[in-house]
C-alpha positions as CSV (number, residue, x, y, z in Angstrom):
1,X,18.1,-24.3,-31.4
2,X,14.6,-24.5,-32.2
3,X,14.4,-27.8,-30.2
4,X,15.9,-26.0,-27.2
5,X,13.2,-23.1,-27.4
6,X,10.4,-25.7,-28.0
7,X,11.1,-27.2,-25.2
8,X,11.6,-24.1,-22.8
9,X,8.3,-22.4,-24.4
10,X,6.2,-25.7,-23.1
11,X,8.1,-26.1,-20.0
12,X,7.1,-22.4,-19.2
13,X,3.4,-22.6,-20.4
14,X,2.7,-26.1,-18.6
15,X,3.8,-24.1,-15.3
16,X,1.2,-21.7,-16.2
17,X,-1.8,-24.2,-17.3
18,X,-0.6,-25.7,-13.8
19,X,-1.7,-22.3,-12.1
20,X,-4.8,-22.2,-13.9
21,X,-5.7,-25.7,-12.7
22,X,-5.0,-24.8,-9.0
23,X,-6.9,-21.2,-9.4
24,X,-9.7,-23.6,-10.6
25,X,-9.2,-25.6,-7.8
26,X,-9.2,-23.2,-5.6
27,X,-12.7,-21.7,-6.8
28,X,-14.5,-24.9,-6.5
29,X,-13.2,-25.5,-3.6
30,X,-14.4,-22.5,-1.8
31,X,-17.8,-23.2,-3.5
32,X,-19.7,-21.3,-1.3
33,X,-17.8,-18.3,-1.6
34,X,-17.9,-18.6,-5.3
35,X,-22.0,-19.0,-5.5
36,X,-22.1,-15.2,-4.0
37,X,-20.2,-13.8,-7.3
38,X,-21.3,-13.9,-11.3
39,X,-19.4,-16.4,-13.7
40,X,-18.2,-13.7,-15.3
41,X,-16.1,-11.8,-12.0
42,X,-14.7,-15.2,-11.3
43,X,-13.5,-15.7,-14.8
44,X,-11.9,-12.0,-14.7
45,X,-9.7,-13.9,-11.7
46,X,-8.0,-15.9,-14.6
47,X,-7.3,-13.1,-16.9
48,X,-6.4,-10.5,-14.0
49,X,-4.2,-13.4,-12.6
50,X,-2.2,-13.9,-15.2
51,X,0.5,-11.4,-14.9
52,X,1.5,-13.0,-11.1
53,X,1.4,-16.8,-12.6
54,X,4.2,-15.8,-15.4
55,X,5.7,-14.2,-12.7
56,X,5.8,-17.7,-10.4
57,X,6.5,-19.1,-13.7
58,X,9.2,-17.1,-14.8
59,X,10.9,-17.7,-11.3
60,X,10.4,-21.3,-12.0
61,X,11.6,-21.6,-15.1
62,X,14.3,-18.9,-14.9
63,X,17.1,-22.1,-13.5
64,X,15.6,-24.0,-16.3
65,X,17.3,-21.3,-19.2
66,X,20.5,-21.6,-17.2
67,X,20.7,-25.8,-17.2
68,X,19.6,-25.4,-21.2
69,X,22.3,-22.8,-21.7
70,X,25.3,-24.6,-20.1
71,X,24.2,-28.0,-21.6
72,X,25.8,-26.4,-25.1
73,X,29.0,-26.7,-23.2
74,X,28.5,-28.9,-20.0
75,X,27.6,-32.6,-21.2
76,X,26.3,-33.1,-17.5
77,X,23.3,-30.3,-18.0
78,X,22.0,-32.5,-21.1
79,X,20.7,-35.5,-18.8
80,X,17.2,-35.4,-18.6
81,X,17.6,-37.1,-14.8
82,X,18.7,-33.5,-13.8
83,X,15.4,-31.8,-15.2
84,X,13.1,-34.2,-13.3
85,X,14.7,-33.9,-10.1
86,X,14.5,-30.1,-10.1
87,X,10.6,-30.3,-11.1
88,X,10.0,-33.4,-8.9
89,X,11.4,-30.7,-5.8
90,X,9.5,-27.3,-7.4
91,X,6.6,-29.2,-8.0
92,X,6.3,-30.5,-4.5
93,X,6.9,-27.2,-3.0
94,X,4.4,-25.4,-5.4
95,X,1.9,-28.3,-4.8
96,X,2.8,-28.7,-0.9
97,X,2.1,-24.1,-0.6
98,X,-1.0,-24.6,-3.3
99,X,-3.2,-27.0,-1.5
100,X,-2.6,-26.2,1.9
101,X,-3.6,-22.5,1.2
102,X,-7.1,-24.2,0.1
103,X,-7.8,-24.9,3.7
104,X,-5.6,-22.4,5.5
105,X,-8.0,-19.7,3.5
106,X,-11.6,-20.6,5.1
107,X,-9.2,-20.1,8.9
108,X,-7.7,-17.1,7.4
109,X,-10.2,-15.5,4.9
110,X,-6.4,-14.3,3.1
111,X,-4.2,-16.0,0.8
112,X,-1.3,-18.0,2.8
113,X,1.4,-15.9,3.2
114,X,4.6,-16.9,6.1
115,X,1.9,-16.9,8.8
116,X,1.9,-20.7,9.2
117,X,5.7,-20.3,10.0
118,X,4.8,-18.1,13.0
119,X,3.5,-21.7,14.6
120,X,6.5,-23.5,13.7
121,X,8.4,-22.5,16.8
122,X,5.1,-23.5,19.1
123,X,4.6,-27.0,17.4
124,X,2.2,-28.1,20.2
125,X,-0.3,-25.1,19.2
126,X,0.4,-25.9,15.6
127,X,-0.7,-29.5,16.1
128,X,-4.2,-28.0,18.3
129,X,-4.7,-25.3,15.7
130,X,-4.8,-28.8,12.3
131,X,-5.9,-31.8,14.6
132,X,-9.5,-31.4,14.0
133,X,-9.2,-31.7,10.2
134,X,-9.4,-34.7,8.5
135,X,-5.1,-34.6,8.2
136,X,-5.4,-38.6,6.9
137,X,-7.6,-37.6,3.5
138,X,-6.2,-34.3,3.0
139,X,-2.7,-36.0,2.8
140,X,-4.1,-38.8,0.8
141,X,-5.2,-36.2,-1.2
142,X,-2.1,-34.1,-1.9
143,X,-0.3,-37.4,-2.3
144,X,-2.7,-38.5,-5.2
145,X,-2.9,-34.9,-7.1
146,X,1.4,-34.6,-6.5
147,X,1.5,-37.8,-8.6
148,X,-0.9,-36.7,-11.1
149,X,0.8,-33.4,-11.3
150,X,4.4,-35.1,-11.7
151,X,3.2,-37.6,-14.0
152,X,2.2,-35.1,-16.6
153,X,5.0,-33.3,-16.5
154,X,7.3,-36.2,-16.2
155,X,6.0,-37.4,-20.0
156,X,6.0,-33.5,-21.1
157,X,10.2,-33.8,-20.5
158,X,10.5,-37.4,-22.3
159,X,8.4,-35.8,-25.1
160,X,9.6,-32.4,-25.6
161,X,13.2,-32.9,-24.0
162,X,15.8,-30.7,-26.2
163,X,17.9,-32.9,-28.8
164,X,21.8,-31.6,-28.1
165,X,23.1,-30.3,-31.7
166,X,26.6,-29.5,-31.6
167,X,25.8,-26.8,-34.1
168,X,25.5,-23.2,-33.5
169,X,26.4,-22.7,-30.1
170,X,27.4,-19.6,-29.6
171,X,23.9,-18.2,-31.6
172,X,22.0,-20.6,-29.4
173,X,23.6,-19.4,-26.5
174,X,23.4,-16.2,-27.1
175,X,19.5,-16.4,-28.1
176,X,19.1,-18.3,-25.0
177,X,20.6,-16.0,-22.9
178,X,18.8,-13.1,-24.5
179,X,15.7,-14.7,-23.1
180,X,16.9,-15.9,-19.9
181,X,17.1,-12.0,-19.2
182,X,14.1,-11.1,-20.6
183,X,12.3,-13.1,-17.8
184,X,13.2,-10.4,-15.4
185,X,10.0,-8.2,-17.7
186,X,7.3,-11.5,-15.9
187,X,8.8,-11.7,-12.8
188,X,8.6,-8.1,-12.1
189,X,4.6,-8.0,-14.0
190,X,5.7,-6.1,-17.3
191,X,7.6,-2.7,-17.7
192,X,5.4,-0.5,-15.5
193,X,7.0,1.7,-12.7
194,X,5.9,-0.1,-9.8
195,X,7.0,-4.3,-9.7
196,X,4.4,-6.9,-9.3
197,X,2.3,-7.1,-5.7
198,X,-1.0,-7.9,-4.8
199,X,-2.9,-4.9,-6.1
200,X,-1.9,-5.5,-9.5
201,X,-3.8,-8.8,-9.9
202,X,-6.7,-6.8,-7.8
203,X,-9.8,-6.6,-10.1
204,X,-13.0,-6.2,-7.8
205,X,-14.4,-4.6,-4.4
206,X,-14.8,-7.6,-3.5
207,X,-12.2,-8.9,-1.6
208,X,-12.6,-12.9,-2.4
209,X,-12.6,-11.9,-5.7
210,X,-9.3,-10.7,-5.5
211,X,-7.8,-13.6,-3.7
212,X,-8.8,-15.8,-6.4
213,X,-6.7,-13.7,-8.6
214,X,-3.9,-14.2,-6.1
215,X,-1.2,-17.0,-7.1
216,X,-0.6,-18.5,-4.2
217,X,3.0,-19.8,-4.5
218,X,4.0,-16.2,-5.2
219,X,2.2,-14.8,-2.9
220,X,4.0,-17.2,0.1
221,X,7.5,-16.4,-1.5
222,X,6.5,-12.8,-1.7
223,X,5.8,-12.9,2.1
224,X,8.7,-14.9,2.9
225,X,11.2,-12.1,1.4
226,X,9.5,-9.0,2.4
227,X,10.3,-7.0,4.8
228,X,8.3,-7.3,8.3
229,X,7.1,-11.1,7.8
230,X,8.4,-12.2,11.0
231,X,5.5,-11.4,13.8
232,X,8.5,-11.1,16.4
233,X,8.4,-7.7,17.6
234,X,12.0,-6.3,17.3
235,X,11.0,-3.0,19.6
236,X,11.0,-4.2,22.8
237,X,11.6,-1.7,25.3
238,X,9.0,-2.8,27.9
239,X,9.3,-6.3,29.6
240,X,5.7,-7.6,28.7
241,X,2.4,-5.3,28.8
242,X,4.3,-2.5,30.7
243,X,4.3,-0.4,27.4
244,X,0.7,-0.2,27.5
245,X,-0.1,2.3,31.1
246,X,2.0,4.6,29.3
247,X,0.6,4.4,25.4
248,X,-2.8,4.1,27.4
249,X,-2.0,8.0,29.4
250,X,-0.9,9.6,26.3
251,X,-4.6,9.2,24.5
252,X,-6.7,10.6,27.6
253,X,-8.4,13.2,26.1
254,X,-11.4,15.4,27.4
255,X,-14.4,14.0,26.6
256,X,-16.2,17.3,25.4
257,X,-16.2,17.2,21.5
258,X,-16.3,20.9,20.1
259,X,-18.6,20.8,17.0
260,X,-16.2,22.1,13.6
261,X,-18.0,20.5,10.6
262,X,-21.4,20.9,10.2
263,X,-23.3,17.6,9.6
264,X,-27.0,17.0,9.2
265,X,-29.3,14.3,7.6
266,X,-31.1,16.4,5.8
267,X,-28.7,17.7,3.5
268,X,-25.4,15.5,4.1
269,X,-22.1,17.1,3.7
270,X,-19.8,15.9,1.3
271,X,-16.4,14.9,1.6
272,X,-13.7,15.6,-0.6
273,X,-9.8,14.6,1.3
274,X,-6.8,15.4,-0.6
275,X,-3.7,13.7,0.0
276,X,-0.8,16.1,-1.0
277,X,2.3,14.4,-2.1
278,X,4.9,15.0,-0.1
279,X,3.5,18.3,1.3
280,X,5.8,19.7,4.0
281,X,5.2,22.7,6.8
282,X,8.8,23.8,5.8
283,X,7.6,24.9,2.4
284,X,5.1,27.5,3.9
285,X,8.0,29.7,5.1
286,X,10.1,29.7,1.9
287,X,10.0,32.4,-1.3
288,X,10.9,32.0,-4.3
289,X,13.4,34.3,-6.0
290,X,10.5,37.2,-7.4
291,X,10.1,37.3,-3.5
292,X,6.2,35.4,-3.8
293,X,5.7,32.5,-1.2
294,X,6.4,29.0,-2.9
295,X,3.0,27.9,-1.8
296,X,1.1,31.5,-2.1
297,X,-2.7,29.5,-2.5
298,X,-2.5,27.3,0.5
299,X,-1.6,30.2,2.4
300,X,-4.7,32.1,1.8
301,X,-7.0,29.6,2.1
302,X,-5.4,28.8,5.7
303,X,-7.6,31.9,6.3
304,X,-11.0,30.3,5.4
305,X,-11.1,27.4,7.3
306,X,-9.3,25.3,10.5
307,X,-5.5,25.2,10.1
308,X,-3.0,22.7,12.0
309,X,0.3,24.7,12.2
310,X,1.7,21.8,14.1
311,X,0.5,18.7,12.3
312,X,2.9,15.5,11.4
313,X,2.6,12.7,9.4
314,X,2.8,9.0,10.7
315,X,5.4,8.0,8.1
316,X,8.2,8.5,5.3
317,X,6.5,7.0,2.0
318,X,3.1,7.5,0.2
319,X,2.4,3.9,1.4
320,X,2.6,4.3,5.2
321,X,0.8,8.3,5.0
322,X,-2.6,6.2,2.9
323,X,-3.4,4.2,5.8
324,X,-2.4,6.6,8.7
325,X,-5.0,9.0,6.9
326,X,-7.9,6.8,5.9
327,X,-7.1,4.3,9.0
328,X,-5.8,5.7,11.5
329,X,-3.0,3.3,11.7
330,X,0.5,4.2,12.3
331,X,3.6,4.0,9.9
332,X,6.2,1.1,10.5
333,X,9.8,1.5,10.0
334,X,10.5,-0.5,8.1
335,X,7.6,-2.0,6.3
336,X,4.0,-0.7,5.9
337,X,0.4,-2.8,6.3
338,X,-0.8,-2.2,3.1
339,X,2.5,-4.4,1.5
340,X,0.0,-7.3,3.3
341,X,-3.8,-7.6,2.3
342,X,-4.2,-10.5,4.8
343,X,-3.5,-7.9,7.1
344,X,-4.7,-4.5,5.9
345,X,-8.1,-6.2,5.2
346,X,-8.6,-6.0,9.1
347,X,-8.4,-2.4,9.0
348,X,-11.5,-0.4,9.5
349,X,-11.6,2.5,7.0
350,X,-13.1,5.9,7.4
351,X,-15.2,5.5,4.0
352,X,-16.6,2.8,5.1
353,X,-19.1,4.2,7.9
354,X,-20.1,6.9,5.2
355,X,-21.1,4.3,2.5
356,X,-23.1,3.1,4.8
357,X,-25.0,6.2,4.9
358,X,-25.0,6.1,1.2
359,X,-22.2,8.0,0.2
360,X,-20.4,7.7,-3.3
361,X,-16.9,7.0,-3.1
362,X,-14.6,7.7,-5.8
363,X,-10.6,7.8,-5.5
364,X,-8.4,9.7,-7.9
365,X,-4.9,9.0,-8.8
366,X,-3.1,10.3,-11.9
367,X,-0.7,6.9,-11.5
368,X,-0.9,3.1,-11.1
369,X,-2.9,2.6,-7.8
370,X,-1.2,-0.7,-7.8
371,X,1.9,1.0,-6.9
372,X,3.1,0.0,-3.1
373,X,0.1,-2.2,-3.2
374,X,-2.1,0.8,-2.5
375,X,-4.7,-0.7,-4.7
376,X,-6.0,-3.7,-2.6
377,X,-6.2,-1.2,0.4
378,X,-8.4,1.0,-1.9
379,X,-10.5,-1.6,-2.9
380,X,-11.0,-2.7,0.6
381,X,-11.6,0.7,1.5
382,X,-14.7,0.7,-0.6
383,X,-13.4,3.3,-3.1
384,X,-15.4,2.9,-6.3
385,X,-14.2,3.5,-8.8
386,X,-10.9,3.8,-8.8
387,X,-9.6,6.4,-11.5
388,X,-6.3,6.1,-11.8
389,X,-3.5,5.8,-15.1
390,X,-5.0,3.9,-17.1
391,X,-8.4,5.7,-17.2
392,X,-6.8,8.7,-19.0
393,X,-5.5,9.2,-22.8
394,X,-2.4,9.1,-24.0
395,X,-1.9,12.7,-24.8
396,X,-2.3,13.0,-20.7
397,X,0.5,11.2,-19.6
398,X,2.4,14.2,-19.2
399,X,4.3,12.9,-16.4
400,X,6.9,10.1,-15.5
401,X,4.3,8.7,-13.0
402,X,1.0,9.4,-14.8
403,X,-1.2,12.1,-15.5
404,X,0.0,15.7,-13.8
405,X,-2.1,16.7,-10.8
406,X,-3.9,19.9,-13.2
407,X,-5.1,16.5,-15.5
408,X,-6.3,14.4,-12.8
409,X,-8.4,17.8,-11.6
410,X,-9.9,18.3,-14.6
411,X,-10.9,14.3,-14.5
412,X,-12.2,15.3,-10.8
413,X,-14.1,18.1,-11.6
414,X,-15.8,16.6,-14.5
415,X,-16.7,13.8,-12.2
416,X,-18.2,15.5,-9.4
417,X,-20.6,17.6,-11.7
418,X,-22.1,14.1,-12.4
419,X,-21.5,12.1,-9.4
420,X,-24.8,11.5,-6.9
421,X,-24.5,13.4,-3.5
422,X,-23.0,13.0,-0.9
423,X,-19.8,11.7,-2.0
424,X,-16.9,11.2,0.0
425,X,-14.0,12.1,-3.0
426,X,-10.4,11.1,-2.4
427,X,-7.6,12.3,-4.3
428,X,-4.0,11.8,-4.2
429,X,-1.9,14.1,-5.8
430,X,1.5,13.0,-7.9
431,X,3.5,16.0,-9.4
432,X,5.1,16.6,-6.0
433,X,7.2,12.9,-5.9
434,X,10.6,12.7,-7.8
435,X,12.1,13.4,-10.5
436,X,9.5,17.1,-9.8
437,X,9.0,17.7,-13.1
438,X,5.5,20.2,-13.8
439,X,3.9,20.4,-17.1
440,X,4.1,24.3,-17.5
441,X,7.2,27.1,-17.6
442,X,9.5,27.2,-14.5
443,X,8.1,28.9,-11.4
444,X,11.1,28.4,-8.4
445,X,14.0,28.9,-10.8
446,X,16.8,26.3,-10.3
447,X,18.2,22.8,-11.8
448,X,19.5,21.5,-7.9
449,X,16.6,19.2,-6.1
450,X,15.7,21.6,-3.6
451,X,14.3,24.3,-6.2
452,X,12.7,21.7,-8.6
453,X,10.8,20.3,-5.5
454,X,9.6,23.7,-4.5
455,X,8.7,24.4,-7.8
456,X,6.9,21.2,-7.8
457,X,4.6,22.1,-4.5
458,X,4.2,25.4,-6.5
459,X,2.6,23.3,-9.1
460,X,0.2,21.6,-7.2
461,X,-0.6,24.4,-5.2
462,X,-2.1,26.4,-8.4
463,X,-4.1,23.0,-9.4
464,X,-5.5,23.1,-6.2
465,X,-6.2,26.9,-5.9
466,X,-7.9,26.4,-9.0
467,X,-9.9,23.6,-7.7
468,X,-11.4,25.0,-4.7
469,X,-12.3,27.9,-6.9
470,X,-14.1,25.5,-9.0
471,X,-15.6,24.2,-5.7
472,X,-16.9,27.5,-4.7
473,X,-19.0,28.4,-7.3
474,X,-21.2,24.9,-6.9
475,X,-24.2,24.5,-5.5
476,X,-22.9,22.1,-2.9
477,X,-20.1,24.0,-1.7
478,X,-22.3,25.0,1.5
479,X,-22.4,21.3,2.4
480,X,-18.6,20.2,1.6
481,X,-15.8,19.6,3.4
482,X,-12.5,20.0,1.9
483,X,-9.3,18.7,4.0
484,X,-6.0,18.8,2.4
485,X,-3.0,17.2,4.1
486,X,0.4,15.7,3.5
487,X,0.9,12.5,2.6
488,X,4.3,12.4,4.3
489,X,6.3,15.5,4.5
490,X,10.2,15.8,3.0
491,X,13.7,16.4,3.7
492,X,13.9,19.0,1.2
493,X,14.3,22.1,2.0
494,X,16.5,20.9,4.6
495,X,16.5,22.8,7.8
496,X,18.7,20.4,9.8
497,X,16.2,19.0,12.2
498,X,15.3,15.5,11.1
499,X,11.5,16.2,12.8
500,X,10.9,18.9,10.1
501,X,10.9,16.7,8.0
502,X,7.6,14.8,9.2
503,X,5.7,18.1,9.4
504,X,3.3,18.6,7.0
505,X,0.2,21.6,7.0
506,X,-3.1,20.0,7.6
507,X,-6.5,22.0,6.6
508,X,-10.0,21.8,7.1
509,X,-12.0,24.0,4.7
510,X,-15.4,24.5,3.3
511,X,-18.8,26.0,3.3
512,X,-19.5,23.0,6.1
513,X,-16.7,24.2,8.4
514,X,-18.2,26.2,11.5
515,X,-15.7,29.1,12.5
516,X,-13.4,29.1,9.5
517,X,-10.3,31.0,10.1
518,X,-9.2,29.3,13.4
519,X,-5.5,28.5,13.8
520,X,-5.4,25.2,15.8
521,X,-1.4,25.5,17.6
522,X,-1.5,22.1,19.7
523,X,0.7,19.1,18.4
524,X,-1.6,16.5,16.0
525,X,-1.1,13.6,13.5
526,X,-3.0,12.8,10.8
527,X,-3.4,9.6,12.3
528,X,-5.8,11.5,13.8
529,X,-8.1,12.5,10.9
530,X,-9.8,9.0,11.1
531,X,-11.1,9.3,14.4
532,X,-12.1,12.7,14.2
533,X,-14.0,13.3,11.1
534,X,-16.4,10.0,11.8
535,X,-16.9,11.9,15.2
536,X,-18.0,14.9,14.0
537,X,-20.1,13.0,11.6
538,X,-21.5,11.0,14.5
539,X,-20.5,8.4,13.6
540,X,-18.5,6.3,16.7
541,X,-14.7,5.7,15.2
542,X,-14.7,1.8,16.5
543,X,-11.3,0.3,15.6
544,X,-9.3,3.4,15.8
545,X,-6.9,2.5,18.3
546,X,-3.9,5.3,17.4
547,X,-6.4,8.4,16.2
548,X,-7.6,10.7,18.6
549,X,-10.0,13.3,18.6
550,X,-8.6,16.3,17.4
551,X,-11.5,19.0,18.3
552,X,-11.6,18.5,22.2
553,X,-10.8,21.0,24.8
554,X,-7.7,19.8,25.4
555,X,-4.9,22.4,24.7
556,X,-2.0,19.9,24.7
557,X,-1.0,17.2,22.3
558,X,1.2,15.3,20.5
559,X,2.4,12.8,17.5
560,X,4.4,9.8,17.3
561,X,6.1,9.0,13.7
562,X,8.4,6.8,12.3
563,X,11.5,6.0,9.8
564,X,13.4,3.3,8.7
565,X,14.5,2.2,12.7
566,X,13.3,5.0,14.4
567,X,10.8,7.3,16.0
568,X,9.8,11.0,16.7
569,X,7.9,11.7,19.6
570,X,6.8,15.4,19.5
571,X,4.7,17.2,22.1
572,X,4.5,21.1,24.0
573,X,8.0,20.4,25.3
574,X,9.6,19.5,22.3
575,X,10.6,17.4,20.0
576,X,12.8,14.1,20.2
577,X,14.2,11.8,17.3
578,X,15.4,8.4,18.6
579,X,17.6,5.6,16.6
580,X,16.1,2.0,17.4
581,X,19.4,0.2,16.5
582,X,21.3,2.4,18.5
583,X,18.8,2.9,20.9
584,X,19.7,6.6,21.3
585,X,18.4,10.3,20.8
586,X,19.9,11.4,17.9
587,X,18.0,14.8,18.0
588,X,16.6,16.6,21.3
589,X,14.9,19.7,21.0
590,X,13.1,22.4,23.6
591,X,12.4,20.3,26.9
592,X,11.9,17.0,25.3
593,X,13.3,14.2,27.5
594,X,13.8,11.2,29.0
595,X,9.8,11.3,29.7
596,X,9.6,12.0,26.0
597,X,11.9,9.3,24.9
598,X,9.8,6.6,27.2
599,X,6.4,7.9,25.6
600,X,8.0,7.4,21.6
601,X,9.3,3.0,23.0
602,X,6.2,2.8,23.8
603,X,4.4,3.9,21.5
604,X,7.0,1.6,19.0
605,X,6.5,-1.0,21.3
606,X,2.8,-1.0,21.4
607,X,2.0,-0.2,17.2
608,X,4.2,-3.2,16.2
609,X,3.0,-5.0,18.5
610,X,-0.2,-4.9,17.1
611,X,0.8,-4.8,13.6
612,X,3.1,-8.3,14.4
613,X,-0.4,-9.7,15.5
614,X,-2.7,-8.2,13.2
């Protein structure tokens, strides 16, 4: 036995020194990249690393555990000749992905993914897009460190090759198999909620940073397997660019901006934008069984600043609502941008433009920011720091996910008191998101999902009645901005129209907000934050292709969202839910029609589209 583990413990760490090597590698390489950061942030890429190389390695070795188990019984599984041709194929794959990603990075400036495979079906572009490099030496190259690499580990098998004892064989296999399953805690990146991606080897706002961190063999098979890595764009309801007259008519908009947040240089407004988990309109309308609203603080605040009664979100998961809010870019449905940093990393981001003006930028999260990858979207962002799980005790992880939302205040509040103005704060809430559970007694009596949710939203909405309380009483409450909105709304409490369920209250609050009170009644999206806030900053939104302005003169409007293989298209007519794979309405309210159903394929047309190519 002990032979057998020997042997299986090297094999597993060689695969990881391996990694090391080509992380090294891949530093020097990129030398000039590497001179802009201290010794110090690129050795943090090793340690921060680590958990997605015994991941690669764990998928490595994983077939390895299975040819050591059913040698004890197989007598064809204890030739060595079987071992060397699996690593003699895995080790030119690994090699092949690791060194062409060394080049394919300085055309890229991201970690290769299955983007190279996009050229595959063009192979006289492929061949103009590598003819210029020096293909003779780099295959010489790859040729010369491939035999290296197999070399080393050719005489690591003669070495440390298992000898076959005919002893204890059903301990050994039971041992072995013990640990064969155990891989599954590597591959996934330990026994946190959310599995291994990008953001959890993300260290640093610096985005070549985090690519070093990035194993690149994982990070290829990862792309290969997700969902949306082909570029082809499955919504095609236009021949060609005839989608684009259409998306092109729906975001005319009056040019006249009507002023609604007051913003000077003199004494800059701060920011403070609060993403409500799973925050839904239907919510608003509902009592709980004393006969109190469910959500009794958001309704009187609606009276102090700029309400959208008709707002919807882009998407259906935390992940698609970040970047709809903070980008302006639209949900996909069936993948989001943020699962890709080579492509999220072209996203312009409204915190951006204010820390350029010298804004502070912290984020708050009472869970793993990693989770969904939302992490290496954050970092891009420019949020710093990022406060998330791991930056509160013990005694505070009073929740499945994290901290509760009344922790992570506290945390905020603290915070601000010391943070430089202006700030732009963002904070995304938790205690809303399954399994609902709240850290105080029972509000919304009830053990069925719809009342545990409500009581839930009740939860948060206290924390955040508290907090704007806090807010008030601060000096720079005459200069703030508060907006709270919906990540994504919920199907709970069902009302039978699918839309509903994308509804979610958006408000604008805050001693900066000019003619608090209003009721804004036209159709919006919180795509449509981006565009507008940076405009009423002054700042021009440039990149903001899907967000419009939401305080023009313009009295009509509307919002585009989808689901996994649909859309909702929602204007002053009505509303209209269409299946992609059946390529039907499945819900038609008010007037909504065929116009209506021509304005949603475009729009699904044109935001993949862009997303295929970004």
């Amino acid at each position: 036995m002990k032979a057998k583990l020997k042997f299986l413990a090297i094999y597993y760490l060689s695969w990881i020194l391996f990694f090391d090597i080509m992380r090294l590698v891949f530093i020097l390489y990129h030398h000039d990249r590497s001179a802009g950061l201290s010794w110090r942030t690129l050795a943090a890429s090793f340690w921060y690393g680590l958990r997605m190389d015994l991941s690669a390695a764990a998928y490595i070795v994983a077939p390895v555990f299975l040819f050591v188990l059913l040698s004890l019984f197989i007598h064809f599984f204890r030739r060595l000749t079987i071992y060397k041709i699996y690593t003699f194929t895995i080790l030119l794959v690994v090699a092949l992905i690791s060194l062409a990603d060394l080049e394919l990075y300085n055309a890229w400036g991201f970690r290769i993914d299955t983007t190279p495979l996009r050229f595959l079906s063009t192979p006289h572009e492929a061949w103009a897009s590598v003819s210029h490099l020096p293909l003779f030496w780099i295959a010489l190259v790859f040729l010369s460190c491939y035999g290296l690499f197999y070399f080393c580990f050719k005489t690591l098998l003669k070495h440390i090759f298992f000898q076959q004892q005919n002893n204890g064989r059903i301990l050994t296999g039971i041992v072995l198999l013990v640990l064969m399953v155990s891989l599954i805690i590597p591959v996934r990146g330990g026994l946190q909620l959310a599995p291994l991606n990008q953001s959890s080897v993300y260290y640093s706002t610096s985005n070549y940073a985090n690519h070093t961190a990035i194993n690149a063999t994982w990070n290829f098979l990862h792309s290969l397997f997700s969902k949306g890595a082909s570029g082809k764009n499955p919504y095609q309801y236009f021949t060609g660019n005839t989608y684009q007259p259409v998306v092109d008519s729906l975001y005319r908009q009056d040019s006249l901006t009507i002023p609604a947040v007051r913003f000077n240089d003199a004494v800059p407004t701060n920011i403070i934008l609060i993403v409500w988990e799973s925050l839904t309109e239907k919510a608003l309308h509902v009592k709980g069984s004393n006969g109190e609203p469910v959500l009794p603080q958001l309704q009187a605040l609606r009276s102090e600043g700029i309400y959208f009664s008709n707002a919807y979100a882009s998407g259906d998961r935390t992940n698609k609502g970040v970047p709809a809010i903070f980008s302006g870019y639209p949900a996909m449905p069936n993948t989001t941008i943020i699962h890709n940093p080579g492509k999220s990393v072209k996203l312009p981001v409204i915190t951006q433009g204010f820390r350029q003006r010298g804004y502070k930028t912290p984020f708050y999260y009472g869970g793993e920011p990693e989770f969904a990858n939302i992490k290496s979207y954050l970092l891009h962002a420019g949020f710093d720091p990022i406060i998330g799980k791991d930056d509160f005790s013990t005694q505070d992880m009073n929740s499945k996910w994290g901290a509760h939302d009344g922790v992570v205040m506290n945390r905020l509040q603290k915070d601000l008191a010391q943070t430089k103005q202006p700030f732009f704060a963002g904070w995304l809430t938790l205690s809303s998101h399954e399994p609902f559970e709240t850290p105080v007694p029972v509000a919304i009596p009830g053990h069925d999902q719809a009342s545990q949710f409500l009581n839930s939203l009740h939860y948060t909405d206290q924390v955040l009645g508290e907090f704007i309380r806090y807010c008030r009483q601060q000096t720079w409450w005459s200069h703030t901005l508060v907006i709270i909105v919906g990540d994504h709304g919920h199907p709970l409490p069902s009302t039978g129209h699918k839309a509903d369920d994308f509804r979610t209250p958006m408000l604008w609050l805050g001693g900066a907000v000019m003619q608090p009170g209003r009721e804004v009644k036209k159709v919006v999206s919180q795509l449509d934050i981006a565009a507008s806030l940076q405009i009423q900053a002054g700042i021009k939104p440039v990149g903001y292709p899907f967000s419009k302005n939401l305080f023009t003169a313009d009295t009509t409007g509307w919002a585009f969202f989808t689901f996994n293989n649909g859309f909702g298209f929602v204007n002053e007519k009505g509303r209209i839910v269409y299946d992609n794979v059946g390529r039907r309405p499945i819900e038609q309210q008010g007037d909504a029609g065929e116009a209506e159903i021509r304005a949603g394929q475009a729009m699904q047309q044109a935001t993949y589209q862009d997303f295929s190519v970004k």
